[in-house]
C-alpha positions in Angstrom: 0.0 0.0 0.0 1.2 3.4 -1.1 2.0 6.4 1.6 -0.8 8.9 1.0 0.6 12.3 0.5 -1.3 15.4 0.3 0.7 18.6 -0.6 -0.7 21.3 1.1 -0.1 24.7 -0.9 -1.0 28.4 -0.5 -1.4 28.7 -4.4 -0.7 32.5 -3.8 2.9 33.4 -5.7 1.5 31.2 -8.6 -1.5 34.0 -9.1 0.5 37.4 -8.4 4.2 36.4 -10.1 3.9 35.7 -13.6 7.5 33.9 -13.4 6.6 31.6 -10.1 3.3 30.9 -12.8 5.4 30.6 -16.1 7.8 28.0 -13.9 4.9 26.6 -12.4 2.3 26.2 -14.4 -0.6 24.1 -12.3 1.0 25.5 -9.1 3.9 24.6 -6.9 2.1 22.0 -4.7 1.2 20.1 -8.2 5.3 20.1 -9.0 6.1 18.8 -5.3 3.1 16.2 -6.3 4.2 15.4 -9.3 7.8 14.3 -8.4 6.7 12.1 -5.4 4.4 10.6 -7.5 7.2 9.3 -9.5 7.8 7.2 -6.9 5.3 3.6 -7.1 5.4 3.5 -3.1 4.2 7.4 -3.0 0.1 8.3 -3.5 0.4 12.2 -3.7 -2.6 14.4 -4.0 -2.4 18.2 -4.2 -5.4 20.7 -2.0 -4.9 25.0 -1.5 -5.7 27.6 0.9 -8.6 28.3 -2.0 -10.4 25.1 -1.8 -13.2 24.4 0.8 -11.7 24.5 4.0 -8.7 24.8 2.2 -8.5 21.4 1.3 -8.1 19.7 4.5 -11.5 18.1 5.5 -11.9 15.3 8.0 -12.2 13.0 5.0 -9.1 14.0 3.1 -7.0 14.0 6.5 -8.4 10.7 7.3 -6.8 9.4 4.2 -3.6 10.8 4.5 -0.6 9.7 6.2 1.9 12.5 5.8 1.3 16.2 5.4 3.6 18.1 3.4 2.9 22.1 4.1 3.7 25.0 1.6 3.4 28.4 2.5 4.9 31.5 2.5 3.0 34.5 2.1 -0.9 33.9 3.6 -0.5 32.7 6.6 -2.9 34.6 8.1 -5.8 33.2 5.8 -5.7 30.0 7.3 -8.7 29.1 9.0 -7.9 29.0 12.9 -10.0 26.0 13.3 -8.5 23.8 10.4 -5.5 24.1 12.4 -6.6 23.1 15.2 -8.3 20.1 12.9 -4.7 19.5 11.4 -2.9 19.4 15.1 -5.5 17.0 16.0 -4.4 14.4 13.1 -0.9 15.1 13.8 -1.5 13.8 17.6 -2.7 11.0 16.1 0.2 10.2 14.0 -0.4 11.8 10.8 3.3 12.6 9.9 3.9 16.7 9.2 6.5 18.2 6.8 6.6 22.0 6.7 8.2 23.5 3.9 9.7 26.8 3.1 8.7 29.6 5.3 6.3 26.8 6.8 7.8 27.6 10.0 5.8 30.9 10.4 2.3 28.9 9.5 0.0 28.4 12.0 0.2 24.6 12.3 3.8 25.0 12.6 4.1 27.6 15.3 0.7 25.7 17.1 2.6 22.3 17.2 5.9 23.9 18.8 4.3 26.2 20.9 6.6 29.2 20.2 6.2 32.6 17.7 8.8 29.6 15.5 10.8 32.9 15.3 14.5 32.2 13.2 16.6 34.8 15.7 
């Protein structure tokens, strides 16, 4: 059985950067996607801050076992409650990797309990 990967992406640089959207044309969570899905023993799948509660629903964390998070610039946007939905899979063993300037997301700075501050 495959790991079930969903990519996790703002999808916000691709809209407002015409070279981040000319290098990435279906968005840079699809290209993380994409290349783990070259792998047979990978199952990834691809949800954005724009989709309906921004992609992480019960159902879509239930059927994912690791988490890989993309953001950079909308942190703010995320919905306080889907992290708190997102901590809750993670406490139950849902594997987390934050990407990029991931360590200034919510999730990231709720799981460590700290601003996540570089200095």
């Amino acid at each position: 059985m495959p790991i079930r990967v969903t990519v996790w992406g703002e999808n916000v640089h691709e809209k407002k950067n015409q070279a981040v959207a000319d290098n990435y044309p279906k968005g840079m969570h699809a290209q993380i996607a994409s290349l783990l899905n070259a792998d047979a023993q990978i199952a990834a799948s691809t949800v954005t801050l724009q989709d309906s509660e921004h992609g992480l629903t019960m159902s879509k964390l239930d059927q994912t076992d690791v988490l890989i998070w993309w953001g950079h610039a909308a942190h703010d946007l995320v919905d306080d409650a889907i992290v708190e939905r997102v901590a809750a899979r993670v406490w139950q063993g849902m594997g987390l990797i934050v990407l990029h300037s991931g360590h200034h997301s919510k999730i990231f700075k709720r799981l460590m309990g700290s601003p996540a501050n570089l200095h």
